[in-house]
C-alpha positions in Angstrom: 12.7 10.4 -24.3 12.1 13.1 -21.8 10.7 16.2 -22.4 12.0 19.6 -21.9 10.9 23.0 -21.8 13.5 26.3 -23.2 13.7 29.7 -23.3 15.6 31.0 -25.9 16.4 34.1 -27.8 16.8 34.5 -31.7 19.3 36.8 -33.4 16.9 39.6 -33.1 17.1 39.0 -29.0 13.6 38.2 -29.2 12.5 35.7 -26.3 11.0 32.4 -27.7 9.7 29.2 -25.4 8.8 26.1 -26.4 9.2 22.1 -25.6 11.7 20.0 -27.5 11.9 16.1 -26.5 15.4 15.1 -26.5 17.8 12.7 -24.6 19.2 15.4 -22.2 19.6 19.1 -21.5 23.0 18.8 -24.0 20.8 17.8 -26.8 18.7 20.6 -26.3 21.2 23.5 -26.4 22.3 21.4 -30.0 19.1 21.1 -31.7 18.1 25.2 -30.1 21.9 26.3 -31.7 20.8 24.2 -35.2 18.1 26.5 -35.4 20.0 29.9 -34.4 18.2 30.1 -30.8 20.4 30.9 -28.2 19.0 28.7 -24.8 18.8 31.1 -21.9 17.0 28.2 -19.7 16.2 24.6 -20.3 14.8 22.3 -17.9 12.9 18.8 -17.6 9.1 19.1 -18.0 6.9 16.4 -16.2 6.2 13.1 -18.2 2.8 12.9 -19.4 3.8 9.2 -21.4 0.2 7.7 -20.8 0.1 8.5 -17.2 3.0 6.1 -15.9 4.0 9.4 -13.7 8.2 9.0 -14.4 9.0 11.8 -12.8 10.9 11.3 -9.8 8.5 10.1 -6.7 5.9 9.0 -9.0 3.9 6.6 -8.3 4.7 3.6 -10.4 7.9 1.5 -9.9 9.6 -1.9 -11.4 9.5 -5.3 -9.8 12.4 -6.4 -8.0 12.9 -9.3 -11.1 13.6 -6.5 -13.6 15.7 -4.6 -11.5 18.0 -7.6 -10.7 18.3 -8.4 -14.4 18.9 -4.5 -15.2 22.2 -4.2 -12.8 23.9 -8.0 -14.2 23.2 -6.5 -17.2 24.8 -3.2 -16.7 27.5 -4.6 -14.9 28.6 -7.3 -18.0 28.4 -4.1 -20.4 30.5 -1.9 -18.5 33.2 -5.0 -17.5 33.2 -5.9 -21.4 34.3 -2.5 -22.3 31.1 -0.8 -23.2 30.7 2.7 -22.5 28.1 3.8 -20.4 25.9 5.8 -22.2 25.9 3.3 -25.0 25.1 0.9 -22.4 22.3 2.6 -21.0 20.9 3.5 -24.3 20.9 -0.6 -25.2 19.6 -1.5 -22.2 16.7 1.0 -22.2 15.9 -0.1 -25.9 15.4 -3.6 -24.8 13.8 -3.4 -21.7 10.8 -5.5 -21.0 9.3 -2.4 -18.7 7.8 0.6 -20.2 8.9 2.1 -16.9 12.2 1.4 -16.4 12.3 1.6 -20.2 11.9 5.2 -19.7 13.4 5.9 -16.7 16.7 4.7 -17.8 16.6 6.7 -21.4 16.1 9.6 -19.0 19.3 8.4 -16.6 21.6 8.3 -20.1 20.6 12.1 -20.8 21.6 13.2 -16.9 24.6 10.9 -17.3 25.4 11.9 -20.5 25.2 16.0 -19.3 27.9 15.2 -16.2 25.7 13.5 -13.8 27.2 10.5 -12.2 24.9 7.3 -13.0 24.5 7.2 -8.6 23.1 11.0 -8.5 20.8 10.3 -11.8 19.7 6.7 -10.1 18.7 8.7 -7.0 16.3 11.1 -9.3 13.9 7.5 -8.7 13.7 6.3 -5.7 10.9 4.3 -6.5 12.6 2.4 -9.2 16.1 2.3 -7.3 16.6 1.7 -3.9 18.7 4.4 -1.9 21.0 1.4 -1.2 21.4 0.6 -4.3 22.3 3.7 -5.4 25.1 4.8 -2.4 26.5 1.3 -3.7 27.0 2.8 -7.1 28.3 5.5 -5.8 30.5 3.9 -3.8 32.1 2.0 -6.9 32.3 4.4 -9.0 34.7 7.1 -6.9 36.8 3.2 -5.9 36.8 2.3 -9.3 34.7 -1.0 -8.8 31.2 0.2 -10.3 30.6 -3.0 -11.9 31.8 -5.3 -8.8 29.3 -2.7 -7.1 26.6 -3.3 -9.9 26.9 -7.1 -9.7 26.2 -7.1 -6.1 23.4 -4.9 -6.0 21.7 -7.0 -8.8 22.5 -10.2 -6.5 20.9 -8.8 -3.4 17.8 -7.4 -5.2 17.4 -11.3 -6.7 17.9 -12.6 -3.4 15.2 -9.9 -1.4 12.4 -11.2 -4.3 13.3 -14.7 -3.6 12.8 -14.1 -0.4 9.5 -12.1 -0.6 8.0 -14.6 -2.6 8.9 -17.6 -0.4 7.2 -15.5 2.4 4.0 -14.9 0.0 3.9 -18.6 -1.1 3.9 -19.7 2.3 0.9 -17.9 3.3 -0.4 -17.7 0.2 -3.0 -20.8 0.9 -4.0 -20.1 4.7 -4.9 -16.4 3.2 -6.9 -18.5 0.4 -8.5 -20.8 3.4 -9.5 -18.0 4.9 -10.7 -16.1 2.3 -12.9 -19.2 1.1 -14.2 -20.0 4.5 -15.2 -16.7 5.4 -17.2 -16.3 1.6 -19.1 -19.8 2.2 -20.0 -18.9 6.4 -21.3 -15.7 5.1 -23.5 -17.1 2.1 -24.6 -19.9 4.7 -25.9 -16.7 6.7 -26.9 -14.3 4.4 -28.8 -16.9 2.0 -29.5 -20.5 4.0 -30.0 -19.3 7.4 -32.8 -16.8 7.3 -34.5 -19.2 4.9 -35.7 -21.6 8.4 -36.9 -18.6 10.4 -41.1 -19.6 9.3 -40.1 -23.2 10.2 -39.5 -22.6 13.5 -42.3 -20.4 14.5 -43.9 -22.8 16.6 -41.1 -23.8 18.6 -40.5 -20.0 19.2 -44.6 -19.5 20.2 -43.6 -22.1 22.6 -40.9 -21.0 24.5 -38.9 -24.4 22.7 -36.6 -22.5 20.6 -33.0 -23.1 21.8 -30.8 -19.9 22.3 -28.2 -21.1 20.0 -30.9 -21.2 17.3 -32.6 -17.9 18.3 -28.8 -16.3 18.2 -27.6 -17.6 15.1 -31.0 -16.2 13.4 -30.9 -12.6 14.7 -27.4 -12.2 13.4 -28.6 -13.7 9.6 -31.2 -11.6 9.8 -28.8 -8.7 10.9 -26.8 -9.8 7.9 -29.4 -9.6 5.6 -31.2 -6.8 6.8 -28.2 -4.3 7.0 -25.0 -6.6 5.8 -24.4 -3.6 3.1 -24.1 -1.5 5.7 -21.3 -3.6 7.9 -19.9 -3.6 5.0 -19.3 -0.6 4.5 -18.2 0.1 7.9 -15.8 -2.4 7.8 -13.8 -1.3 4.0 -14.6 2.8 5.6 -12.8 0.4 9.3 -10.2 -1.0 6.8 -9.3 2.2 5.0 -9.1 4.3 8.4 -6.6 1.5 9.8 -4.4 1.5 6.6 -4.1 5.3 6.9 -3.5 5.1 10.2 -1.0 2.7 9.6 1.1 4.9 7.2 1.9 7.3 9.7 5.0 7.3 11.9 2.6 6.8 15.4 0.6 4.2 13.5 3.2 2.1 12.3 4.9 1.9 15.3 1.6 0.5 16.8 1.5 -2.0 14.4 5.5 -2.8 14.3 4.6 -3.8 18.2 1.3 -5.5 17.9 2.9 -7.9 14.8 5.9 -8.9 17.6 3.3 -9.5 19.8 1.5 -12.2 17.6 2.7 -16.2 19.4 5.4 -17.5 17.5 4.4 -15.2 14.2 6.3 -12.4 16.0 9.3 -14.0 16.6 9.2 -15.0 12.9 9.0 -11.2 11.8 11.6 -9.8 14.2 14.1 -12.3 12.9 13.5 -11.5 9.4 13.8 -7.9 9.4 17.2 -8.5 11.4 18.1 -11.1 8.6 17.1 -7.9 6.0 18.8 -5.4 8.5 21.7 -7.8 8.2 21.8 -8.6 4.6 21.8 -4.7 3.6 24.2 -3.5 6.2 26.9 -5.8 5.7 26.4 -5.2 1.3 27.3 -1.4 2.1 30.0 -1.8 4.1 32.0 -4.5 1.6 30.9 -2.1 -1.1 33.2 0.7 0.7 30.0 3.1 2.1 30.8 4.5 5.5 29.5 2.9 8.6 27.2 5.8 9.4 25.6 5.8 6.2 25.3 2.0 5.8 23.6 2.1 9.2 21.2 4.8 8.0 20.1 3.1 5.4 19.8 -0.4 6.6 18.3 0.6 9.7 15.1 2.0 7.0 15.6 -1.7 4.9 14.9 -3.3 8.4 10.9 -2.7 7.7 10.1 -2.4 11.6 9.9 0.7 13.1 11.4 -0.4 16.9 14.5 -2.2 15.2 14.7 1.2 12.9 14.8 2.8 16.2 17.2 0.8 18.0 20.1 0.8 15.1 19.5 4.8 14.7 21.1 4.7 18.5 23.8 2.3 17.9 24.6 4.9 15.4 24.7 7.7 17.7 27.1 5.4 20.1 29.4 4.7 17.4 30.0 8.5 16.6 30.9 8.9 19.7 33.3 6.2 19.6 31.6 3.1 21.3 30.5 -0.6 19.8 27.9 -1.6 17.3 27.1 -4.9 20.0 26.2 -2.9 22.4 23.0 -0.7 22.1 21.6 -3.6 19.8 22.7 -6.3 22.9 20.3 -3.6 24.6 17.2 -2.7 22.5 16.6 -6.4 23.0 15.4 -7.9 19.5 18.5 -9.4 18.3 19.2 -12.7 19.7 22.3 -13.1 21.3 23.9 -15.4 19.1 23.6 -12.4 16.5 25.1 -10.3 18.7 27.9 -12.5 19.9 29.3 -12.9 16.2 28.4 -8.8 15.3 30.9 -8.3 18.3 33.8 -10.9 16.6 33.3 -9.1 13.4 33.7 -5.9 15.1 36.9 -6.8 17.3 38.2 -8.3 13.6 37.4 -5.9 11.2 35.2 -8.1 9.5 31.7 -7.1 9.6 31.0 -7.0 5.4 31.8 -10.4 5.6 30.3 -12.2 9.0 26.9 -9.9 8.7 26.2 -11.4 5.6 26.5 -14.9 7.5 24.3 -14.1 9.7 21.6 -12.9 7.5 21.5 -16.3 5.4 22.0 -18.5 9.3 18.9 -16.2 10.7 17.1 -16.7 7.0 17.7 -20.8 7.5 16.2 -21.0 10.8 13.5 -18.7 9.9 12.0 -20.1 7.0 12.0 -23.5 8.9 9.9 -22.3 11.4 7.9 -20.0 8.8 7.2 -23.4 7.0 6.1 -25.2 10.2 3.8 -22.3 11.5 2.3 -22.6 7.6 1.5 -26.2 8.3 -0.2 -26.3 11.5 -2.0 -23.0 10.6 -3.5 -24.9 7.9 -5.4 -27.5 9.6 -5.6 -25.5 12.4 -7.8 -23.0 10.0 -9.4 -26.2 8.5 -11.1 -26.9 12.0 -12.0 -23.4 13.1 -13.7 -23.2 9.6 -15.2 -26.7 10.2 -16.5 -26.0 13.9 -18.1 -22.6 12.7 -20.2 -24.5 9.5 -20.6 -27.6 12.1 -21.8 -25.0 15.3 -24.7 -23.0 12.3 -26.0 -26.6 11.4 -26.3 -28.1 14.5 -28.0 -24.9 15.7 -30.5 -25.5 12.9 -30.6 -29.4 13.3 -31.9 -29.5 17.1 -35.0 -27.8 16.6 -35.8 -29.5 13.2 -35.4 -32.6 15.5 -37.6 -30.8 18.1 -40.2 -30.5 15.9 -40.2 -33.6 14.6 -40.2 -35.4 17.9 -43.0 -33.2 18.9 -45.3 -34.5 15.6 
């Protein structure tokens, strides 16, 4: 349970503080008025519960798995007649997560002082997505909180399935990669350097072939100040990914992935798939338009679509067409935009975006599995030209020399 901090006065007036753990402020007030302290101010005092930083914008959060599971089970609680605080409290007692174990003992105290369970979800937005928690908001002022619950848990289940068919499929060129770049470097940190006495007299001769004379002075680059490159390139890697957090940076990199042949085609139809998905969820869950496009214009995960859905939503306050400016940004294919114009002429976007989003996700995830399988080989024989291009550099001369005896 949280903890809390009080100040209080006894019945002489004096002024006594203190910290009380309890369930929410209510509780406090209770357990100050069992001891005859009158609470003048109570508020939440930062989690210390073994560093796992709770408090809201910390830095630790609950995998997309546990958050499915959390809203179906919410959601069959509240639709069998459960009340919600009791229902919190069970499911925070039984969570697998420390965090969200926590977190939602901490959401039954808010709820159970007024808060609606939307406002209280919101205190986390690492835990819960601000889509999911206008959806709860949504259902619980139209009276269909665990409709809302149930689909929120869906999508969430659905967005880890589809992160982790994308990380599975490039799970083993990253691992190709990764192995092949290990074994080059050992060949010229470790082998290489090893044939630099052998071929002294082909070198005092003039004999020694470039490729040979190359491939040494880089091992013995390697191995003379390797530590060094290396440290260049984390202090390179580090630079880039703080780069790459700001607004300018990930812009830059929003481009340069579209930009990749055939990868970049991949991405862009993704996040529109994701962009998609999230918009038409909000808008059968009864959020406004301008808000659903708010916040599934952030759940895109590129910066330039981001961009081009926050002007569609400037041309639909002022009265014009969703088709339109997205027809004009230029990354959604037309077919998309064809069928976002029917659903917009017949008042049924929350229920043909959706279609979209699992047609786009089809067609994707082909062409995601084909790219996968000729990057493979094609990573097989870049790996095997590079081992094949160091030993034939140190193959010729050994033949050299042995022709010359």
């Amino acid at each position: 349970m949280p903890n809390f901090t009080y100040i209080a006065r006894d019945m002489t007036g004096k002024q006594v503080t203190g910290t009380l753990e309890a369930g929410g402020e209510r509780d406090v007030a209770s357990i100050l008025s069992e001891r005859s302290l009158f609470p003048v101010q109570v508020k939440e005092a930062a989690s210390a519960s073994g560093g796992l930083s709770l408090i809201p914008g910390g830095r630790k959060n609950v995998n997309g798995q546990t958050m499915s599971v959390f809203y179906s089970q919410l959601a069959s609680l509240l639709r069998a007649g459960v009340p919600m605080v009791r229902a919190l409290n069970v499911l925070g007692e039984q969570s697998s997560s420390p965090v969200l174990k926590e977190i939602v003992q901490e959401i039954r105290g808010k709820v159970e002082d007024g808060e609606t369970l939307g406002d209280a979800m919101a205190r986390y937005p690492r835990v819960f997505s601000e889509m999911g928690c206008n959806m709860v908001r949504a259902g619980s002022e139209g009276g269909f909180l665990e409709d809302a619950l149930n689909r929120v848990g869906d999508f969430t289940e659905l967005q880890e399935d589809l992160k982790g068919r994308t990380v599975s499929a490039m799970a083993y060129p990253i691992f190709l990669f990764s192995v092949g770049s290990i074994v080059l470097s050992a060949l010229l940190v470790f082998f290489v350097p090893k044939f630099d006495m052998l071929f002294e007299r082909l070198r005092a001769k003039g004999e020694m072939p470039k490729m040979t004379e190359w491939l040494l002075d880089f091992s013995m680059l390697l191995q003379s100040y390797g530590w060094i490159l290396l440290i260049g390139l984390v202090a390179g890697v580090v630079s880039l990914h703080l780069h790459f957090k700001s607004d300018a940076g990930r812009n830059r990199l929003d481009r340069w992935k579209l930009k990749i042949p055939v990868l970049g085609n991949i991405l862009m139809n993704l996040a529109v798939a994701r962009f998609c998905r999230v918009l038409g969820t909000l808008l059968g869950n009864g959020v406004p338009i301008l808000k659903s496009l708010e916040i599934s214009s952030t759940a895109a995960g590129n910066q330039l679509l981001s961009g081009s859905v926050t002007d569609a939503t400037e041309n639909i306050k002022s009265g014009e067409s969703l088709a339109s400016p997205l027809r004009a940004s230029g990354y959604f294919p037309a077919s998309v935009i064809e069928m976002i114009s029917v659903g917009e002429e017949s008042n049924s976007l929350d229920t043909v975006l959706p279609e979209i989003a699992d047609s786009l996700e089809k067609v994707t995830f082909r062409r995601l599995d084909l790219f996968v399988r000729l990057l493979e080989p094609i990573m097989l024989l870049v790996m095997a030209i590079l081992v094949l291009g160091v030993v034939m550099a140190l193959l010729v001369p050994v033949l050299k020399s042995s022709t010359a005896l």
